[in-house]
C-alpha positions in Angstrom: -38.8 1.5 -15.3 -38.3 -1.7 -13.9 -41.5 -4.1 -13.4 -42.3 -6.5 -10.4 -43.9 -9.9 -11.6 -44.5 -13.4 -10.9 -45.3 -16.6 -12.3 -49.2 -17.5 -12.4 -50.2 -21.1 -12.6 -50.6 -21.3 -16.3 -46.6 -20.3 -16.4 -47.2 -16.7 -17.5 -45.7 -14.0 -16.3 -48.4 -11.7 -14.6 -47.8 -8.0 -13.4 -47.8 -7.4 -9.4 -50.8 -5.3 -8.8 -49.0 -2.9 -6.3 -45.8 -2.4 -6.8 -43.2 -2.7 -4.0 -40.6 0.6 -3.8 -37.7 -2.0 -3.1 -37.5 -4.5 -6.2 -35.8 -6.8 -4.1 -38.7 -8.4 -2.8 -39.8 -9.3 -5.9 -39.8 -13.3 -7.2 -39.0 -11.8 -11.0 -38.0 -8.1 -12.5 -38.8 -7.0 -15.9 -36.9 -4.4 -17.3 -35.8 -2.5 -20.3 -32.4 -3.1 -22.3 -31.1 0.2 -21.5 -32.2 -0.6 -17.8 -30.6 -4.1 -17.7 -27.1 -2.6 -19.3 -27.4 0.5 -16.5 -27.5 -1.9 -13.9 -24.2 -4.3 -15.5 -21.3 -3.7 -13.4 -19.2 -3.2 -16.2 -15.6 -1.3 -15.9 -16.7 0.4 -19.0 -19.7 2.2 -17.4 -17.9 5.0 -16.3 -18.8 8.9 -15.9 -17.1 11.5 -17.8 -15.5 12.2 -14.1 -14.7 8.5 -13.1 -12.7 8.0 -16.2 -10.6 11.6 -15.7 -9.8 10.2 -12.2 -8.5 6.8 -13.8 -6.8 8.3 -16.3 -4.6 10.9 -13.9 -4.3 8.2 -11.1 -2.5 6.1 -14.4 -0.8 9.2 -15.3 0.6 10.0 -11.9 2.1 6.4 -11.8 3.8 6.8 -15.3 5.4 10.3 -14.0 6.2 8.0 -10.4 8.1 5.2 -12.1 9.9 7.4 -14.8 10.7 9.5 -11.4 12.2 5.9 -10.5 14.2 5.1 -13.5 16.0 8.2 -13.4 17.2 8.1 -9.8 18.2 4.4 -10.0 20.0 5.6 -13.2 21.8 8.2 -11.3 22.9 5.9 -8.4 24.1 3.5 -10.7 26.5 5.8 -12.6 27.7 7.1 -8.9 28.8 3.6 -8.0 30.6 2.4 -11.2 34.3 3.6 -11.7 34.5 5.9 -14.3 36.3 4.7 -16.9 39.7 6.3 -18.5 40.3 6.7 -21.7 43.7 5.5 -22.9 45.8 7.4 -26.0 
């Protein structure tokens, strides 16, 4: 659990007596290494169910632009002559 403290005048840190429910009004948080690496906004951080979602959304783009390739292959052939083949 995060900690509210402040600075007393020898330079030590010194736990708030009450703590406030919002830790933004605090001068100075303490808390945890677990805690700290929770709160990172890292792109690594992700749920189970966040990195399924990624993973199809990158999926569906792979199946979009092969979709793509194909069908600019196909109108490509249709425009070119088709070449004879000579005995």
């Amino acid at each position: 659990m995060a900690l509210c403290v402040e600075l007393n005048q020898a330079g030590q840190l010194q736990l708030v007596a009450t703590q406030p429910a919002d830790l933004t009004a605090c001068s100075l948080v303490v808390m945890s290494g677990s805690e700290f690496v929770s709160a990172q906004a890292s792109p690594w951080n992700l749920t189970p169910e966040q990195g399924s979602q990624i993973g199809g959304a990158i999926l569906v783009l792979w199946a979009l632009a092969w979709v793509f390739r194909i069908l600019a292959g196909m109108l490509n052939s249709s425009h070119q002559p088709e070449k004879e083949s000579q005995p």
